[in-house]
C-alpha angles and dihedrals in degrees: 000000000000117000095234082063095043087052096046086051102050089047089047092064102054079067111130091340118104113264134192124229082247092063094039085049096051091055101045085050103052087050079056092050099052091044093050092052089037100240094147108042129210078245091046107118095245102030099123098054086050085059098043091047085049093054102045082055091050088052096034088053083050102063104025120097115216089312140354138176100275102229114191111215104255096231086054096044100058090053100046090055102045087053082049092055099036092061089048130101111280107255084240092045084049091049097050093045077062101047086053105060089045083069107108098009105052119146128190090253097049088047094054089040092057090041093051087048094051078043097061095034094068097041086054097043107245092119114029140143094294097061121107096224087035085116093045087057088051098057097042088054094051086052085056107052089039090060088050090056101043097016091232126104117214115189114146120231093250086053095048084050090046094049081048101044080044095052089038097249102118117208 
């Protein structure tokens, strides 16, 4: 994971909650770190919200007493976190990651448990149609549901290398 993320994470979470000056300083210093050695670039991809996020804990350092509510501007929250969702795993990629390292060692409960969990995902929205795994999803829940009715899982071994290249974990 890319510094800048990691950064944007870690600034992300002092949001609403009490902070110290200590944990406003770390920050703000290992922003200064990875500028010094040049770790994010002015070219780097999210190098102005680095900056932007440096600058509100210099100012936030400023005016704060030993310790203070953190509070992330609105208009720079919503951005933040949706460059933060947008890096992570793919809820579908997530579920069929799942589905693989049951392979092998699958019980009646975990199956249910993952199939509850595809289940859920689709009725929330966070796999749907649109999605471009959506039929890969498809497939692994009917698996599923196929191994709680006979108590035997089939899944060929091509199918078992496609779910892997798909979820980036090669063979």
């Amino acid at each position: 994971m890319p510094l800048e993320i990691k950064i944007i994470k870690r600034y992300l979470a002092l949001h609403g909650k009490k902070v110290s000056e200590r944990q406003v300083s770390l920050l703000y210093k290992v922003i200064q770190k990875a500028a010094t050695e040049k770790t994010i670039r002015k070219s780097s991809k999210y190098a102005e919200e680095v900056k932007r996020i440096g600058n509100d804990l210099a100012n936030t350092y400023k005016e704060m007493g030993e310790s203070c509510t953190f509070e992330v501007p609105d208009s720079l929250h919503s951005k933040l976190k949706n460059i933060v969702d947008s890096y992570g795993v793919s809820p579908a990629i997530a579920l069929i990651k799942r589905f693989i390292n049951l392979y092998g060692n699958i019980t009646i409960d975990k199956a249910k448990r993952l199939l509850s969990s595809i289940k859920n995902a689709k009725k929330n929205g966070k796999v749907d149609i649109g999605d471009k795994d959506y039929g890969r999803i498809i497939q692994v829940q009917k698996h599923l549901e196929d191994y709680l009715e006979s108590d035997k899982l089939l899944v060929t071994n091509i199918q078992l290398n496609g779910l892997k290249g798909l979820a980036g974990l090669g063979k």
